[in-house]
SEMARMI-735885 format. One record per residue: residue in three letters; chain; z negated, y, x negated of N, C-alpha, C, O in turn. Coordinates in nm, 3 decimals, decimal comma, padded with zeros to 5 digits, always signed. Layout:
residues N
(rec 'ALA' 'A' (Z Y X) (Z Y X) (Z Y X) (Z Y X));
...
end
This chain:
residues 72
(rec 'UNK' 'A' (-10,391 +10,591 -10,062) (-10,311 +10,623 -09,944) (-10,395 +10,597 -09,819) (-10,455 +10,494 -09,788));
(rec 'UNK' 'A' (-10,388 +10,703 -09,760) (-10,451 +10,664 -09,603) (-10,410 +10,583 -09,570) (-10,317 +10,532 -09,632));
(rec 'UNK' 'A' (-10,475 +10,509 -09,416) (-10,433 +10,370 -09,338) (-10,354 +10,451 -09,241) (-10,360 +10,574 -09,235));
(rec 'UNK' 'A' (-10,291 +10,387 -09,175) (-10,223 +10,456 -09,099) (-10,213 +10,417 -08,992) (-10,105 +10,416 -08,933));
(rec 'UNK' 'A' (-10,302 +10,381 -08,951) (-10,342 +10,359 -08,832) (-10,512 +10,441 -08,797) (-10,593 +10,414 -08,708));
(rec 'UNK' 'A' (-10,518 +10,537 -08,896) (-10,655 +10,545 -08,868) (-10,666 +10,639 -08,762) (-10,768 +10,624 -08,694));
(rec 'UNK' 'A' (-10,584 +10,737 -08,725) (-10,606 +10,760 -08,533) (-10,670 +10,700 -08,488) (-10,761 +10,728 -08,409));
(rec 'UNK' 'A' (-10,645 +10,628 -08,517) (-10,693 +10,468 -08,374) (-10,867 +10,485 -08,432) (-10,939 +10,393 -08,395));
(rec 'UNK' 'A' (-10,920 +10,569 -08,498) (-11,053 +10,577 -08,534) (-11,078 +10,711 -08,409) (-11,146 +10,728 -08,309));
(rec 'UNK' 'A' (-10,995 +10,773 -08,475) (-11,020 +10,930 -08,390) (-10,970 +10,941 -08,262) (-10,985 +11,032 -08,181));
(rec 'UNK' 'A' (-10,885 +10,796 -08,249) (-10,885 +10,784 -08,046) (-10,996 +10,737 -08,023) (-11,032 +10,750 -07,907));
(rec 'UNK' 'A' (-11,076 +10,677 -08,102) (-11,182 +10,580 -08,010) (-11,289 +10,699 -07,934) (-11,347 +10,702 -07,826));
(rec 'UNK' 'A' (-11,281 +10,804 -08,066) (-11,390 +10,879 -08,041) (-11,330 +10,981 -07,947) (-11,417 +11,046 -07,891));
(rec 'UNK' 'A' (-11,198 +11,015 -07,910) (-11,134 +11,094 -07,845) (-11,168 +11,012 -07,667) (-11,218 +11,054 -07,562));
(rec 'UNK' 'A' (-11,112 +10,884 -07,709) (-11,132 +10,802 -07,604) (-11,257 +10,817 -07,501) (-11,245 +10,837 -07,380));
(rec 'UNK' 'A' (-11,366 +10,804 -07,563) (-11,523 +10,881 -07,486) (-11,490 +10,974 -07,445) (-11,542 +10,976 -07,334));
(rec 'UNK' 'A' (-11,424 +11,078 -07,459) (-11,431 +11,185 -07,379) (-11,327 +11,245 -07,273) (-11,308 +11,354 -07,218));
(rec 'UNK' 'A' (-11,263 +11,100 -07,274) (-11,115 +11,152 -07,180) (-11,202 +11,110 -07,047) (-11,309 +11,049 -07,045));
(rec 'UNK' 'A' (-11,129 +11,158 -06,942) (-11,225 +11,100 -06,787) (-11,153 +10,977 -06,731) (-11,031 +10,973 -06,713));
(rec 'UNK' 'A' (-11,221 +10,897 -06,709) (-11,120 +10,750 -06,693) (-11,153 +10,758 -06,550) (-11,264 +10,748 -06,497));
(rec 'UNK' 'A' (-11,009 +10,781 -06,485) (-10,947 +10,739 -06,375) (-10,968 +10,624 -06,275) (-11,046 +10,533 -06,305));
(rec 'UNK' 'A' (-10,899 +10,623 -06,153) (-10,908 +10,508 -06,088) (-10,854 +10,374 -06,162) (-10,900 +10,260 -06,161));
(rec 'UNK' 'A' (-10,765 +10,415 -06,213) (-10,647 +10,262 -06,284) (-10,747 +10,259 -06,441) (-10,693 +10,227 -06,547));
(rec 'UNK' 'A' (-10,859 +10,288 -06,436) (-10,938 +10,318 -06,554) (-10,877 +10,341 -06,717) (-10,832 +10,455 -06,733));
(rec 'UNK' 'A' (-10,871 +10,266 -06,819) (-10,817 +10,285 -06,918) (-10,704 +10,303 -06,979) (-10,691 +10,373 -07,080));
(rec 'UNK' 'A' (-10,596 +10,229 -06,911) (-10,473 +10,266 -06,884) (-10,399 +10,375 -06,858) (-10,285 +10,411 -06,887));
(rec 'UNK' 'A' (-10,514 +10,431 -06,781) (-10,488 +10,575 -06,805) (-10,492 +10,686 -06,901) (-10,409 +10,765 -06,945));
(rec 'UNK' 'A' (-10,636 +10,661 -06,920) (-10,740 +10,725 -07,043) (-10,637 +10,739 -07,140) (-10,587 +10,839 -07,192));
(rec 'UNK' 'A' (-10,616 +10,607 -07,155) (-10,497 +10,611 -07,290) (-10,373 +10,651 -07,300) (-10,320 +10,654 -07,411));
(rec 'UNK' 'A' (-10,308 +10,686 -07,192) (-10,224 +10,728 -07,178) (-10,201 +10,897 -07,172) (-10,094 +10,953 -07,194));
(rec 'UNK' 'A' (-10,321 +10,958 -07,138) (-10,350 +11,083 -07,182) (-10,424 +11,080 -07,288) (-10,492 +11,183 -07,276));
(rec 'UNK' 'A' (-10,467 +11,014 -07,415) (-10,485 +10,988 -07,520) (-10,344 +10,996 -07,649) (-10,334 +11,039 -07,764));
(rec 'UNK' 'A' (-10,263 +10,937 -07,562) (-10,135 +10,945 -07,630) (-10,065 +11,071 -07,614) (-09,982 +11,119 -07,691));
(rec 'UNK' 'A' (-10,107 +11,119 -07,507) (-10,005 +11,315 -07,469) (-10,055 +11,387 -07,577) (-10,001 +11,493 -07,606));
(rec 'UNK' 'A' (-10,173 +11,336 -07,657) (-10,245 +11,448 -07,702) (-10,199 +11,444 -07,865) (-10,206 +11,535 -07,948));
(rec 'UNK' 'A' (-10,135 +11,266 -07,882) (-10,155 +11,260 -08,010) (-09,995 +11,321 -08,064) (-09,894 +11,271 -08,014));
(rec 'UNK' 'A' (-09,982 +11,449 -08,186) (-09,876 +11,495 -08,223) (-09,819 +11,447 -08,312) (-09,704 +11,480 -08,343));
(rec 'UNK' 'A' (-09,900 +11,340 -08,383) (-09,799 +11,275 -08,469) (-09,811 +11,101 -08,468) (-09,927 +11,064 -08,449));
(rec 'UNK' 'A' (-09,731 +11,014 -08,482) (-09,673 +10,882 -08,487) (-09,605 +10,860 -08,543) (-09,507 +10,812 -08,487));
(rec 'UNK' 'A' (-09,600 +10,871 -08,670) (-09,496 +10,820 -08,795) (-09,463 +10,646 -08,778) (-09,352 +10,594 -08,768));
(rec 'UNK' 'A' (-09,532 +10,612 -08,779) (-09,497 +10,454 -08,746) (-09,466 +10,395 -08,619) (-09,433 +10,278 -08,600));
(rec 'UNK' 'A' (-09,487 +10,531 -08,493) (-09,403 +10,425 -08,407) (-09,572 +10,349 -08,324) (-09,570 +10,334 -08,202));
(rec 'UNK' 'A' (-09,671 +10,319 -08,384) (-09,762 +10,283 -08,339) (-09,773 +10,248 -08,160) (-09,798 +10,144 -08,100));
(rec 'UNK' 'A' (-09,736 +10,407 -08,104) (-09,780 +10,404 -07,970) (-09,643 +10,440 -07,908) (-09,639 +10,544 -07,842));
(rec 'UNK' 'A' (-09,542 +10,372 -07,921) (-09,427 +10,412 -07,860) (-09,420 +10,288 -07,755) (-09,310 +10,283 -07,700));
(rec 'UNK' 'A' (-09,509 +10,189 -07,713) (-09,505 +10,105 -07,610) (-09,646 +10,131 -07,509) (-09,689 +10,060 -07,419));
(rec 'UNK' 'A' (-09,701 +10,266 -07,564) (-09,790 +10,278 -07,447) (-09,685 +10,382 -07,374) (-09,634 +10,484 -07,419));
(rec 'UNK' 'A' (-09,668 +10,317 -07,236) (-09,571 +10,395 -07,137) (-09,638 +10,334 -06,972) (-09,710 +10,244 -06,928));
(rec 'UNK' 'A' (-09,582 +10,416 -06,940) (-09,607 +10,382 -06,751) (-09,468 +10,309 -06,732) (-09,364 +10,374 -06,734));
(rec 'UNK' 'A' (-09,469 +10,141 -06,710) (-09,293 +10,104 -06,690) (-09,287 +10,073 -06,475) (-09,353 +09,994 -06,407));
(rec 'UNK' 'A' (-09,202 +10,151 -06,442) (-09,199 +10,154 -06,302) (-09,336 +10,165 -06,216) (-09,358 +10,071 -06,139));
(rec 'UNK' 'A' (-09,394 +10,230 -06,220) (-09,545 +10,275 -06,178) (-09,664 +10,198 -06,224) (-09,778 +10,232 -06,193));
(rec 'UNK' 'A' (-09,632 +10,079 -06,309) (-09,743 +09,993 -06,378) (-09,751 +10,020 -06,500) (-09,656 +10,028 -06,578));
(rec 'UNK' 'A' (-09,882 +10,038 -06,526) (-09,978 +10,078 -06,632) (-10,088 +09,934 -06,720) (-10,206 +09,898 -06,713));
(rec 'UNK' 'A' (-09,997 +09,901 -06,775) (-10,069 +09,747 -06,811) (-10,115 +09,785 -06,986) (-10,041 +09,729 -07,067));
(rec 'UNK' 'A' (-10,232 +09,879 -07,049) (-10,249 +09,852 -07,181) (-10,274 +09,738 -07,261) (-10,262 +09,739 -07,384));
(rec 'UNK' 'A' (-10,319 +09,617 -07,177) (-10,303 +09,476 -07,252) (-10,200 +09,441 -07,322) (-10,187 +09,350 -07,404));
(rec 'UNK' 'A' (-10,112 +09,534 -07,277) (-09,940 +09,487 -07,326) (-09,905 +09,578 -07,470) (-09,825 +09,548 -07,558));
(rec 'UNK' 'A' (-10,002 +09,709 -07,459) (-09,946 +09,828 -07,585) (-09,981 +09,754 -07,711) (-10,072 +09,674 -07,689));
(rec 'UNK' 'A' (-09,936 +09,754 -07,849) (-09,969 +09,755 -07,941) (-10,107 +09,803 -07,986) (-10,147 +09,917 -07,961));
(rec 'UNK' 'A' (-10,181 +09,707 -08,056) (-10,325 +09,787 -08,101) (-10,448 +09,802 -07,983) (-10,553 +09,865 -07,991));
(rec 'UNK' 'A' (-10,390 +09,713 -07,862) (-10,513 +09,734 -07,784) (-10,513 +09,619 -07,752) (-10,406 +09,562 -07,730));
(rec 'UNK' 'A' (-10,643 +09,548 -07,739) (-10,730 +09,440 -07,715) (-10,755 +09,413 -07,633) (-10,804 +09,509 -07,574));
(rec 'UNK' 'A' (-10,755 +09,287 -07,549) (-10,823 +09,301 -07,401) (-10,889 +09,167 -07,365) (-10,839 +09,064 -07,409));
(rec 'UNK' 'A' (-11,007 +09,163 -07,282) (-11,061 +09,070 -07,268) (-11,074 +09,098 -07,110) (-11,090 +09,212 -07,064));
(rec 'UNK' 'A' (-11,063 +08,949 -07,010) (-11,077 +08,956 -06,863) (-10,959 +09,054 -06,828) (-10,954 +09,055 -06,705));
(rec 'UNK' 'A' (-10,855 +09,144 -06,882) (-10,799 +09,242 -06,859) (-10,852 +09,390 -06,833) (-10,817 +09,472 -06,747));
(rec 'UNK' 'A' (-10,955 +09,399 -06,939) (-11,040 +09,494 -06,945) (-11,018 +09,508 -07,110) (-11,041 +09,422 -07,194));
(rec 'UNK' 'A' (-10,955 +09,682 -07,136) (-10,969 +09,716 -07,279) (-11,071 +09,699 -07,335) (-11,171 +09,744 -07,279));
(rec 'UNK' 'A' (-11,092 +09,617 -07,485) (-11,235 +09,586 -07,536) (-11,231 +09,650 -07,670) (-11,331 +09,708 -07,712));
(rec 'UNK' 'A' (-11,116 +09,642 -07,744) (-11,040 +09,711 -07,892) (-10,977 +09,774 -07,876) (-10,916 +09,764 -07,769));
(rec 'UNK' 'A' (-10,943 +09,889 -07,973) (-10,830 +09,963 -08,021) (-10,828 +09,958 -08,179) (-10,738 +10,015 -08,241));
end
């Protein structure tokens, strides 16, 4: 059985090629997620913009060090 999380392989590499923004990764990833058509598990249903803040330290599956994305 596949992992199911293995997107998170083919975001990383998706990830390089998105254009990171002023609010840098937070963003990235967030048009990372427009792109992705399937989420059976729910994975990325807490990457969201909540009232104009964009905090990915907070999404599931992302890592952060200094408050700078380091993992996915």
């Amino acid at each position: 059985m596949a992992c199911p999380y293995s997107f998170v392989k083919v975001g990383v590499l998706l990830y390089r090629n998105v254009i990171v923004f002023e609010n840098g990764a937070g963003l990235a990833l967030l048009r990372f997620r427009e792109m992705v058509e399937r989420d059976p598990h729910g994975a990325l249903s807490n990457w969201i913009e909540k009232d104009g803040d964009i905090d990915p330290c907070s999404w599931f599956g992302v890592e952060c060090s200094d408050g700078q994305v380091v993992i996915l």
